[in-house]
TORVOPA-749989 format. One line per 8 residues: number of its first residue (from 1); for each residue x, y, z of C-alpha. Coordinates in pm, 1 decimal, decimal comma. Each point is the difference from the previous one (the first is absolute). Last residue first. Layout:
NUM	X Y Z; ...
END
This chain:
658	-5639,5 5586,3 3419,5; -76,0 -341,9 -165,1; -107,2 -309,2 179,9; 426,5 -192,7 61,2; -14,3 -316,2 110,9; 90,5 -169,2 295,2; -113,2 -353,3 53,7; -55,6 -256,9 326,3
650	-76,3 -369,2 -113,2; -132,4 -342,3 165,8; -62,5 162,4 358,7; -123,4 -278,6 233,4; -311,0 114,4 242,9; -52,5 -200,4 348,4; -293,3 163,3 209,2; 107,4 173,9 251,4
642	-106,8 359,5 -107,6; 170,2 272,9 -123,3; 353,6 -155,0 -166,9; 228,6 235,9 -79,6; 181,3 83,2 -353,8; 289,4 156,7 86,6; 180,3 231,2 -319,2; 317,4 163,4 56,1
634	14,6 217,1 -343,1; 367,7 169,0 -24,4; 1,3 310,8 -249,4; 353,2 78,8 139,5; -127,4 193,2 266,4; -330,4 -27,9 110,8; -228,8 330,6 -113,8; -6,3 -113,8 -346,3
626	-170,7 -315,2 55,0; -292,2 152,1 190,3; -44,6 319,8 -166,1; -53,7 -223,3 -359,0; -320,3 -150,0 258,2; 5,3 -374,2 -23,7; -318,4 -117,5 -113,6; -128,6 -288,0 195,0
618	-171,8 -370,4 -144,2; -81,2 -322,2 157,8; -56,3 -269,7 -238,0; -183,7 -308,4 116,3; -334,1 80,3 -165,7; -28,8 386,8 -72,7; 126,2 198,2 346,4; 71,2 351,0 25,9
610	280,7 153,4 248,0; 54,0 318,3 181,8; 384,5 -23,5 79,0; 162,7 -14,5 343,3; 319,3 201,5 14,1; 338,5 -148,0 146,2; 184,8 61,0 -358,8; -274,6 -186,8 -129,1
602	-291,7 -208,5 193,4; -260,2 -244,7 -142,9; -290,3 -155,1 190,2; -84,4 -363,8 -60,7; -285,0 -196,1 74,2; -47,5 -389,9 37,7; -188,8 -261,8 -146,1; 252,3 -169,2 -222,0
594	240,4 130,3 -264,3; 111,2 331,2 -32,6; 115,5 238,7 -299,2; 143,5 281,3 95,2; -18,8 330,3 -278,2; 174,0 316,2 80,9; -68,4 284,1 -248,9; 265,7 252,4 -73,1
586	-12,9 373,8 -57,8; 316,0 174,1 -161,1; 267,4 134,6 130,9; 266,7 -275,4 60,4; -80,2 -197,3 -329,8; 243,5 63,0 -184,2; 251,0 29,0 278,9; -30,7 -366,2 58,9
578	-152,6 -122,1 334,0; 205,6 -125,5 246,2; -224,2 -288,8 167,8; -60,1 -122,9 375,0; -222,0 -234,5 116,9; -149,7 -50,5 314,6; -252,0 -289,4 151,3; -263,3 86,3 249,7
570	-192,9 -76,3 336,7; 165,9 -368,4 -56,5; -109,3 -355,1 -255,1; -5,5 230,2 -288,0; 68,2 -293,3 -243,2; 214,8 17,6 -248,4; -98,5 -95,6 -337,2; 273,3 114,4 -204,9
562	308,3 15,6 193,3; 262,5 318,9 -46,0; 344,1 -61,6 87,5; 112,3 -184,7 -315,9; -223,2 136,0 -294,1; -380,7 66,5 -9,5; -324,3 -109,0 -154,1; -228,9 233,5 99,0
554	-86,7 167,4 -314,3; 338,2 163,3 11,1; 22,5 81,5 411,2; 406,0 -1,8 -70,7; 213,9 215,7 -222,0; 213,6 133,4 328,8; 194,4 -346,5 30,3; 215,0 156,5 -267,7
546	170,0 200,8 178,3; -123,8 153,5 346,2; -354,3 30,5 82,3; -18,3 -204,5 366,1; -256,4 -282,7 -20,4; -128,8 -39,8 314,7; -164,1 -321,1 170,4; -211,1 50,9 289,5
538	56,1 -13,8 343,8; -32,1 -402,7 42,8; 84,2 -137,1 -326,4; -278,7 35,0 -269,9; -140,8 -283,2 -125,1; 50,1 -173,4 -281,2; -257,3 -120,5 -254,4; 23,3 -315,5 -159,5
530	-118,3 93,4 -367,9; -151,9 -287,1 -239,9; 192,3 -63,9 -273,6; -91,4 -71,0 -386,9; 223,8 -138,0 -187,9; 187,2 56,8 -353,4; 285,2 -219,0 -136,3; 343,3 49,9 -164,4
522	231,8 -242,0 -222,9; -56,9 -332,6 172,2; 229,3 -244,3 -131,9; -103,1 -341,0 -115,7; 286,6 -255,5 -34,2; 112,4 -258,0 -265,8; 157,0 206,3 -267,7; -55,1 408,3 120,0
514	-389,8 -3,1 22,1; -201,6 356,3 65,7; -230,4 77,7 203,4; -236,7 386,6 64,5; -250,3 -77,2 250,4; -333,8 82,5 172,8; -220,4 56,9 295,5; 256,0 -144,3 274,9
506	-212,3 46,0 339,6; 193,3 238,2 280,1; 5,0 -3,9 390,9; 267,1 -305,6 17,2; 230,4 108,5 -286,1; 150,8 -198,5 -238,2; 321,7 -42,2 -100,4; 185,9 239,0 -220,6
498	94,5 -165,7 -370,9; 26,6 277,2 -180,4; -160,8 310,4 -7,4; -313,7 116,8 241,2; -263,7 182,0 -63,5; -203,5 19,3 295,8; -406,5 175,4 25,3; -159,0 220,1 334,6
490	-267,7 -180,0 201,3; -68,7 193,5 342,1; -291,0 218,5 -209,0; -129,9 -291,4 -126,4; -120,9 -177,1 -321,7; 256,7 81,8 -204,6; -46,2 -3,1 -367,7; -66,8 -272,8 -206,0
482	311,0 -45,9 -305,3; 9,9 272,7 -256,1; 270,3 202,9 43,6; 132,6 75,3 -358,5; -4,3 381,0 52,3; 275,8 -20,5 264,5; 231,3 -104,9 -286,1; 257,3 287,5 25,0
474	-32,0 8,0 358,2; 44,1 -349,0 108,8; 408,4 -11,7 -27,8; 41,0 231,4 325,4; 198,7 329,6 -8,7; -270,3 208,4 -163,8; -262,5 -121,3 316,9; -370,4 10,9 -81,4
466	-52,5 -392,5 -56,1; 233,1 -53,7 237,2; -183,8 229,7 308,1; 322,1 161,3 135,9; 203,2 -54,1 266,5; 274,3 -101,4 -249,3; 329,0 -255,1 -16,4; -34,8 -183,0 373,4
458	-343,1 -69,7 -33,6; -334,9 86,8 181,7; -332,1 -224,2 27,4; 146,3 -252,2 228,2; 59,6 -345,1 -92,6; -4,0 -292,0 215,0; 292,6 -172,1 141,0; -49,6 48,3 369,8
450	233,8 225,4 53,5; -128,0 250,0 -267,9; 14,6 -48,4 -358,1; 60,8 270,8 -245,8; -157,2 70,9 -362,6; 145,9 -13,4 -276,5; -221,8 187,5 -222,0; -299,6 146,7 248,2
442	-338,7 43,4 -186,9; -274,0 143,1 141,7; -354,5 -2,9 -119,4; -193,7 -63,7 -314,3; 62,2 -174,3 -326,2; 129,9 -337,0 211,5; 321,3 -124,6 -201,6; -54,3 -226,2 -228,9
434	10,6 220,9 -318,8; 391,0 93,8 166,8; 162,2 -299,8 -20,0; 152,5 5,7 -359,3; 95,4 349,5 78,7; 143,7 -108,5 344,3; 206,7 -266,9 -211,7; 283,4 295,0 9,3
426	44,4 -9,5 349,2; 412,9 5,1 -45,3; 54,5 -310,4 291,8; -245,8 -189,3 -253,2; 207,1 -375,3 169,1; 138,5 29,4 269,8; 177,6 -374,8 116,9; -56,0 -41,6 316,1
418	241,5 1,3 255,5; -185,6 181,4 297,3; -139,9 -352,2 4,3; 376,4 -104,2 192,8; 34,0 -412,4 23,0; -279,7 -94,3 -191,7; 87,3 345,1 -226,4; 327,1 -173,0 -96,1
410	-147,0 -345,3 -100,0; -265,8 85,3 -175,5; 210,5 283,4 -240,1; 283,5 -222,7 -109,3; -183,7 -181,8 -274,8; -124,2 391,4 -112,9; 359,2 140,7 46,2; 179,9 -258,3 -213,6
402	-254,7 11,9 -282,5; 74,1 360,5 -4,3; -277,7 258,0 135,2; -122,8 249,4 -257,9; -254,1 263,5 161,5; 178,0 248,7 -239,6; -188,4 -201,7 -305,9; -349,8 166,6 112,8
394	-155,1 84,2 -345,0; -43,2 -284,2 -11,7; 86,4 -273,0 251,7; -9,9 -340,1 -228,6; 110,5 228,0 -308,5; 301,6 88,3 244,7; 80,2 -348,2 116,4; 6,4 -109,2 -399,7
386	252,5 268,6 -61,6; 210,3 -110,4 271,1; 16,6 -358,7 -185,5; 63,6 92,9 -295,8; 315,2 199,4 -24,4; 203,7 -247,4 242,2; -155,1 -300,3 -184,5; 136,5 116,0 -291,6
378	356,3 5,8 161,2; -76,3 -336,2 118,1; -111,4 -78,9 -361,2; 300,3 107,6 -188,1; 270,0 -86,8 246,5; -172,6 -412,4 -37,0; 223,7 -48,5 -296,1; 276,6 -70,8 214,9
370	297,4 255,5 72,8; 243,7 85,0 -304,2; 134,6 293,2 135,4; -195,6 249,6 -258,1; -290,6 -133,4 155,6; 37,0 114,1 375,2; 152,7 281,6 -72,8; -247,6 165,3 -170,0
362	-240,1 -146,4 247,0; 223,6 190,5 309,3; 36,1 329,4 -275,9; -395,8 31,0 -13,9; -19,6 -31,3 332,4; 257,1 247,6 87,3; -254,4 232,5 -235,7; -266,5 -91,6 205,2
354	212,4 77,5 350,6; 55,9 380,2 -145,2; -342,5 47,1 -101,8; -125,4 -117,8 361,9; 300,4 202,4 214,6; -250,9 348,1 -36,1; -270,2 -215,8 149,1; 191,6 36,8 332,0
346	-264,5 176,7 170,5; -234,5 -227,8 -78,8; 177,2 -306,1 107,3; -243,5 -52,5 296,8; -208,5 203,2 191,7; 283,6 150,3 197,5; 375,3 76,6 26,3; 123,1 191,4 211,2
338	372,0 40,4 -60,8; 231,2 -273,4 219,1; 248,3 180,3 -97,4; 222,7 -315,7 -155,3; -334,9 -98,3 -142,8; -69,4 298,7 -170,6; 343,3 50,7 -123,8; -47,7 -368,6 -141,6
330	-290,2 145,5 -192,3; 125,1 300,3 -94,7; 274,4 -167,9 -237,8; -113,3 -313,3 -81,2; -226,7 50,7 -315,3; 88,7 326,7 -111,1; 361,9 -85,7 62,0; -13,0 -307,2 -216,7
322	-144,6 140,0 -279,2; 285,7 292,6 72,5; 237,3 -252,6 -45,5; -143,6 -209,7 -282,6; -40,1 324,7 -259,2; 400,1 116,9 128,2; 113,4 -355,7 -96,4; -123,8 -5,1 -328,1
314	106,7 330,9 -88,1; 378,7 -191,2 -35,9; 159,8 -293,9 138,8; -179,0 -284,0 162,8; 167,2 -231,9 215,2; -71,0 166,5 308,1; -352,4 139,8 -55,7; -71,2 -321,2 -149,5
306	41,6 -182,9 283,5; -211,2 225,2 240,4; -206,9 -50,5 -250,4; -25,8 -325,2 -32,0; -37,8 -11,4 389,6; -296,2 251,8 75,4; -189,9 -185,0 -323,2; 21,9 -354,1 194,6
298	-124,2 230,1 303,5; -262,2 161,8 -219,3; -88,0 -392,3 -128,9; -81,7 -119,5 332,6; -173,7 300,2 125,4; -227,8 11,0 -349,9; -49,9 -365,2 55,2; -202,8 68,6 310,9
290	-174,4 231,8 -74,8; 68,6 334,5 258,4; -224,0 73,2 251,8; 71,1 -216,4 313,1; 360,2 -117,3 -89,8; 123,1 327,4 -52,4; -213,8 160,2 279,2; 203,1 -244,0 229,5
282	322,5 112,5 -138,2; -120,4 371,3 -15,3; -148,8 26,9 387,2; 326,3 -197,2 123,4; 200,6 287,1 79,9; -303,2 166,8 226,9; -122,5 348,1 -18,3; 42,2 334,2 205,5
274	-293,5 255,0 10,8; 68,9 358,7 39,6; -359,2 44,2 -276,1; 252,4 -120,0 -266,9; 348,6 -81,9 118,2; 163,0 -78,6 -348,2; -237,1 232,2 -183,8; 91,9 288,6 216,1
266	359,2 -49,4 -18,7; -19,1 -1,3 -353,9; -259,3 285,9 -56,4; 255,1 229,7 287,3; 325,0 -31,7 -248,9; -211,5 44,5 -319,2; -238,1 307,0 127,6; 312,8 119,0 181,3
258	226,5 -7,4 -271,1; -249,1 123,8 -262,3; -102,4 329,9 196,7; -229,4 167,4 -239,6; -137,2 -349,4 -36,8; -227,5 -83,8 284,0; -203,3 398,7 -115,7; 95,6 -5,1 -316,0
250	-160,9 -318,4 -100,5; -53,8 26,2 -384,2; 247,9 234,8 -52,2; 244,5 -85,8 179,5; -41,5 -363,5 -104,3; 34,8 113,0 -384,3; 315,5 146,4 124,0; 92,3 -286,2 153,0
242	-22,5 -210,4 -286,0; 218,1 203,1 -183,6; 246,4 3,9 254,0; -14,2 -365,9 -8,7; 54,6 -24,5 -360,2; 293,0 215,1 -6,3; 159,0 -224,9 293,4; -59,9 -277,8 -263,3
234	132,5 227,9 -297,3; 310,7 117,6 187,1; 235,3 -298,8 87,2; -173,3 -200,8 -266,6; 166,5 149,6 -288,6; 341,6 -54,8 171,5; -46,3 -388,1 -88,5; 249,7 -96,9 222,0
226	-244,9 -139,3 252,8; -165,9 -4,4 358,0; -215,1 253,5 -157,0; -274,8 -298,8 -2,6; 46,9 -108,3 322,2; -2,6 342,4 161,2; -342,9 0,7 -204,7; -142,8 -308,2 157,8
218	91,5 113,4 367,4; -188,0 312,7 -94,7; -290,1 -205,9 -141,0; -10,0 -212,5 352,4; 47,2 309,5 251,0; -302,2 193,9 -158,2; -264,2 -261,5 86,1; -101,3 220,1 307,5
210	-112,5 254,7 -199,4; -356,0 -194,1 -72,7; -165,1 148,6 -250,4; 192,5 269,7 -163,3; 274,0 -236,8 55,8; -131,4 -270,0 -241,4; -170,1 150,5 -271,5; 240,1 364,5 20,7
202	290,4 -243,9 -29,0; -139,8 -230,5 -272,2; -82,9 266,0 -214,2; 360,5 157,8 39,1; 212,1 -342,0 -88,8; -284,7 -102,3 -267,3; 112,5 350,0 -162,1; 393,3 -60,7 47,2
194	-43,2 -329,0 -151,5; -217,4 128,2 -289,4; 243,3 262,5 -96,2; 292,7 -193,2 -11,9; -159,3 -277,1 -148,5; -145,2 207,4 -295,9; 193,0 -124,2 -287,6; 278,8 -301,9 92,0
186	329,2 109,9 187,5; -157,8 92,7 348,7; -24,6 -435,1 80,6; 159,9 81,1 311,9; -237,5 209,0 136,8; -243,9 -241,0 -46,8; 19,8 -168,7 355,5; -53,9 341,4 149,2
178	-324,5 9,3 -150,5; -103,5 -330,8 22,9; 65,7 6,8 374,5; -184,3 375,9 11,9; -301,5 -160,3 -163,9; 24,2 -289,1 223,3; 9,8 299,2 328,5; -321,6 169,3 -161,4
170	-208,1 -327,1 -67,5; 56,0 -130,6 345,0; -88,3 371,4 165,5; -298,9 -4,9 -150,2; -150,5 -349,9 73,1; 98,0 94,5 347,4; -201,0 344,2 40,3; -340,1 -5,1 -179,8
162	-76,3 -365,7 62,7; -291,5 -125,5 -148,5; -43,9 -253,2 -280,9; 425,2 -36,4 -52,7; -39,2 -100,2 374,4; -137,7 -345,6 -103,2; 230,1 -10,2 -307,8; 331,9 38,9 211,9
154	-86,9 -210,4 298,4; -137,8 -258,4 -196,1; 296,0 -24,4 -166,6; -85,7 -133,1 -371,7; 22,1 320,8 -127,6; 349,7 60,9 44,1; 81,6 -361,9 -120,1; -181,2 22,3 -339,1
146	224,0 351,4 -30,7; 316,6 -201,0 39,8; -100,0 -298,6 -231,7; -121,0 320,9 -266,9; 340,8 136,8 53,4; 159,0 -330,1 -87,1; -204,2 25,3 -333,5; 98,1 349,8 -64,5
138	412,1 -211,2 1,9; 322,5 115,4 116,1; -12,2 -162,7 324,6; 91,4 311,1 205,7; -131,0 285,2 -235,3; -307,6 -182,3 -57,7; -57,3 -98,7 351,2; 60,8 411,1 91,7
130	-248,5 76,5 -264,2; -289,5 -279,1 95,1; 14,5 168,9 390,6; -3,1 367,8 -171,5; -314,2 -150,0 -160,1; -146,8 -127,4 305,2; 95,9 295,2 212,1; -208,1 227,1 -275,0
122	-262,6 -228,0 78,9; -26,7 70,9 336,4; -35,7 343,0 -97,3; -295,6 -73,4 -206,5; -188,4 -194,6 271,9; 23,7 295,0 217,9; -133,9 176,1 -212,3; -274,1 -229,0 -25,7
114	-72,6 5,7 402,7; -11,0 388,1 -45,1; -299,0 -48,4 -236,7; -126,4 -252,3 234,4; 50,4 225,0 304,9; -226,8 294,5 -184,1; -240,1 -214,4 -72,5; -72,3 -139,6 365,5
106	-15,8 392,8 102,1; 286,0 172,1 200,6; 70,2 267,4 -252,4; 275,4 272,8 -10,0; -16,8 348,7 -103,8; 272,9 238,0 -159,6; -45,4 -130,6 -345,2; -316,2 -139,1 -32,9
98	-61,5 -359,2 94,5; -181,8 -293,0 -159,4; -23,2 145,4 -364,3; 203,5 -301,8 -78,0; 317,8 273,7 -129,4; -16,5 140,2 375,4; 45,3 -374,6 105,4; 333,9 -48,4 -194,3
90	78,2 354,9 164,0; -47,2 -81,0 348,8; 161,2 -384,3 -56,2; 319,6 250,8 -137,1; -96,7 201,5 346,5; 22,0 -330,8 214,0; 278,5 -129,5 -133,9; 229,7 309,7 60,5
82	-153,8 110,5 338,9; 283,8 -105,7 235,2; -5,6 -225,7 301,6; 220,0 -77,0 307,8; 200,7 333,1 67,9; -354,4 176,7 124,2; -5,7 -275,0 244,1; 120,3 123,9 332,7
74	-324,8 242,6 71,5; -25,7 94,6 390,5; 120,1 389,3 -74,5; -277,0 18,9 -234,5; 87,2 0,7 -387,3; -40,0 364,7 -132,2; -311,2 167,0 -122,5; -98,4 161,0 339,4
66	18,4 -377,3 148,3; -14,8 -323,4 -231,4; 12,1 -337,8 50,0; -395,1 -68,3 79,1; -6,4 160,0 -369,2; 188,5 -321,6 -55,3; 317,1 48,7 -197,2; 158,2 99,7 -339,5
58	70,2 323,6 106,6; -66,5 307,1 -288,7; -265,8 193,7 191,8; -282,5 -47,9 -182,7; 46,3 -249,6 -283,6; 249,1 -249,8 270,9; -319,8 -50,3 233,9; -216,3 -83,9 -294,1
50	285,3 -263,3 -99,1; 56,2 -80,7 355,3; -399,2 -114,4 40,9; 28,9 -189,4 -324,7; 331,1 -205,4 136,5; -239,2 -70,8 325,0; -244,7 -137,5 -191,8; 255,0 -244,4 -213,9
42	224,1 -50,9 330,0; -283,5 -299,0 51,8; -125,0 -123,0 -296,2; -328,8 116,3 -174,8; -199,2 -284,3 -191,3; 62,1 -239,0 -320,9; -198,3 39,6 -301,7; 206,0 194,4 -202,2
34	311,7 -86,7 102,7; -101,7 -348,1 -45,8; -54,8 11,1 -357,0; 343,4 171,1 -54,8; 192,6 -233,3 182,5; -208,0 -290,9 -175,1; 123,4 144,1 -353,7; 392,8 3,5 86,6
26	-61,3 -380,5 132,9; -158,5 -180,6 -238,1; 166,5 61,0 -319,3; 353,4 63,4 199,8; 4,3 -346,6 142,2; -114,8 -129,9 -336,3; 292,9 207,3 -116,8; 224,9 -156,2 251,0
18	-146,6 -391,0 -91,2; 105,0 35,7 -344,9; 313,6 134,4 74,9; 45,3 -301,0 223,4; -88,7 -247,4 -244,6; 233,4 129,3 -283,2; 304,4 -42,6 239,0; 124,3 370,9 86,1
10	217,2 118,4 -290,8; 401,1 -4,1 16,1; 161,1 351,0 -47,1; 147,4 27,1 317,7; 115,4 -201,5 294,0; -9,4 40,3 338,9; 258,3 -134,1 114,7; 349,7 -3,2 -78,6
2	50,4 -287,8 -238,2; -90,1 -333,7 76,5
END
């Protein structure tokens, strides 16, 4: 054997056959299910920046911000750029879905941005086909490589969706295929349309997630590690150029380029001052990733580490930074224990990298001389994964390797916290949402209590779901149709994955799927009955500071607050900081009560004339009232008149006019 891999020999007829059966399938499913699948999470909250970033210029929460600047408490402006976001902001302007300067959160509006999304992963497809072609000499090695991309579950499944990751993948192969034509400046054009994929993939990748930046710089050290003098200057030219375009996209992060790629790094590495664990990639490896794809990458890893020191010329330079892309930040995120969650996700930039090393391992593999079975084990390798995903569609990200689902039973006997997840991203909600009750409450996630029973709150929004912009009900909240509550104390669960049931809730409906022999549960509605709590003795205040000052929505409340307590003393206090909107004007104070007791209402130590229509109490709060106490503070006891027992089920400010 020569040095490995070798070039200009044709994939076996079989295989090639296979890929663009592979391709045939695959590229148009992507597409289907972007259209019909449902919001993801980071998708909402990615909309929510974007409207942020178009009036004041941050790409953050509007929960980040503070006189126009990020509050003093925000550490994630470094984490996330607006550069896939505004090109999926202009692809949905041309739909007719957005106007320029406004952003929509309907279910259209997603699947338009869903389709962009699509096209960008596509982009990392072809550069993926490219960099095979330029390695193995041959389009029809490139269409083995591209076959491979799509077949990842991981890849495809997020290629639906994912507004951030997909992105960033496509922008740092686009700089690899860049820099890896540099060398090839002698024939018409490749100067020029290095240099150009060099800058586009840049601004793609970094001006969505700086934190990628240490990777393509590493890669274009490598590539001026050379004689070639021309290189010395035109790759640093191209970076400039790239951060001009930067600049001016994201002035505000990118004014100050050190910091914003210096502080995105070490942000990204210890997102939300969380540490990870070493072994979250190895075991993720064997979790997500096909099984033959891990096998062959690692046969890939070693031809070319072979090749790369055998081989003379712009060969070499093409398998080293393929290499680099696909080991590089991953092993620095294991040596740094980076946190690292919900999977491979985050490293989806590493998938185009490990198809092409696929590519190379099969190469390999038959240009040695190995038995005729190469040809259908490396088929098998496309095939198979493509056949889970049809199985799952459109939810291919809730891939589990064969290993992983054997495995499963016996890990979560010993530790259930185990489980497999299965529709972590939520976007089966849309395929869920005609069964969900057409009238009530809806919590998304909701919380259990001690004794393993949900409560009608959740840790990601205090909000009713169906109401709530951050939630993935929303958008489809016009497809309820399943019987509505019966109850006041009843309040509706969507839950994703495969949660266990709860004790005060009745499974209404389901979203499955089957991945080979096993049914997983995608997401499923209930109805719950509410355990009210009571009251601790004195009263339970909520004091208005943070976030925990957006309470008394509807009733249903976050952490301190409980829903249903009962006023079991003289009186129960709560305490809220009103906003500054709403500091002079009029409010109305509505208690809702269940049971056959009374209930007198008090503010800022003043008893309130009330009116009573079936178990709502209601008092108008005087605009004198709220801005005589400093602050605009609202401490609200609702007292018990009589002895009978009364439970309160919701207590609501809202503002009556002026």
């Amino acid at each position: 054997m020569t040095a490995p891999p070798p070039t200009g020999q044709a994939p076996p007829r079989v295989l090639l056959v296979v890929a663009v059966g592979v391709l045939v399938v695959a590229v148009p499913a992507t597409f289907v299910g972007g259209w019909l699948t449902g919001v993801s999470w980071d998708e909402t909250y990615h909309v929510m920046r974007l409207t942020t970033f178009l009036e004041h210029g941050w790409y953050l929460l509007e929960r980040d911000m503070l006189g126009g600047e990020p509050g003093p408490w925000e550490d994630q402006q470094y984490v996330y750029g607006p550069a896939t976001t505004l090109l999926l902001h202009a692809w949905s302007v041309l739909w007719g879905v957005e106007g320029w300067g406004t952003v929509s959160a309907s279910a259209t509006a997603y699947a338009v941005r869903h389709l962009g999304v699509t096209l960008l992963s596509l982009v990392g497809v072809a550069a993926t086909a490219a960099l095979a072609r330029l390695a193995l000499g041959s389009w029809r090695w490139g269409a083995v490589a591209a076959a491979a991309l799509v077949a990842v579950p991981t890849w495809s499944g997020h290629a639906m969706f994912n507004v951030k990751d997909v992105s960033v993948a496509t922008g740092y192969t686009l700089v690899t295929l860049g820099l890896a034509l540099t060398v090839r400046r002698d024939r018409r054009g490749a100067a020029t349309l290095a240099l150009a994929l060099v800058v586009a993939g840049v601004v793609l990748a970094v001006g969505t997630r700086p934190g990628i930046a240490p990777g393509l710089v590493v890669a274009a050290l490598v590539t001026m590690a050379t004689r070639d003098r021309w290189r010395w200057w035109a790759v640093p030219a191209a970076g400039v150029s790239a951060g001009l375009v930067l600049w001016a996209v994201y002035p505000a992060l990118f004014s100050d380029p050190v910091t914003a790629l210096w502080r995105g790094a070490l942000s990204s590495s210890r997102f939300d001052d969380q540490q990870g664990a070493w072994w979250y990639l190895p075991l993720f490896l064997v979790v997500e990733l096909p099984t033959l794809h891990l096998l062959l990458g690692a046969i890939g890893v070693a031809a070319a580490v072979l090749a790369v020191r055998r081989t003379p010329g712009p060969g070499r330079l093409l398998l080293v930074l393929v290499l680099l892309q696909a080991l590089l930040l991953p092993t620095l995120g294991v040596l740094r224990q980076a946190n690292l969650y919900t999977g491979l996700r985050q490293l989806l930039f590493a998938a185009p990298a490990l198809a092409v090393l696929v590519a190379v391992a099969i190469a390999t593999l038959v240009a040695v001389g190995t038995r005729r079975w190469v040809p259908w084990v490396a088929a098998a390798a496309l095939v198979l994964p493509v056949l889970a995903q049809l199985q799952l569609f459109p939810y291919g990200y809730a891939y589990r390797s064969p290993v992983a689902l054997a495995g499963a039973p016996v890990v979560v006997e010993r530790d259930p916290s185990w489980e497999l997840p299965t529709d972590y991203w939520r976007t089966s909600v849309r395929e869920l949402a005609p069964a969900v009750p057409s009238t009530g409450a809806v919590t998304c996630s909701p919380s259990r209590d001690a004794d393993g029973g949900f409560r009608p709150y959740s840790h990601e929004s205090h909000d009713d779901c169906a109401r709530d912009p951050v939630g993935p009900l929303m958008p489809y909240a016009d497809e309820r149709d399943g019987p509505g509550l019966g109850s006041p104390t009843q309040f509706a669960a969507v839950v994703t994955g495969t949660d266990r049931e709860a004790d005060n809730c009745e499974r209404e409906a389901e979203v499955t799927r089957r991945l080979w022999w096993r049914e997983l549960t995608m997401s499923w509605t209930a109805v719950c009955d509410l355990e009210p709590t009571p009251y601790p003795v004195g009263g339970l205040r909520l004091d208005g500071a943070g976030h925990d000052a957006a309470a008394l929505l509807d009733g249903w409340d976050l952490h301190r607050a409980r829903v249903g307590a009962g006023v079991r003393g003289e009186s129960a206090s709560l305490a809220v900081t009103l906003p500054p909107r709403l500091r002079a004007r009029p409010l109305a104070l509505e208690a809702t009560g269940v049971g056959s007791g009374s209930l007198a209402l008090h503010v800022n130590g003043r008893e309130l004339p009330t009116s009573t229509a079936g178990r709502t109490v209601t008092a108008r709060v005087p605009a004198e009232l709220v801005a005589a106490y400093r602050f605009g503070r609202l401490v609200v006891d609702v007292t018990r008149t009589d002895d009978r027992q009364v439970r309160l089920l919701t207590l609501r400010l809202r503002a009556v006019g002026r």
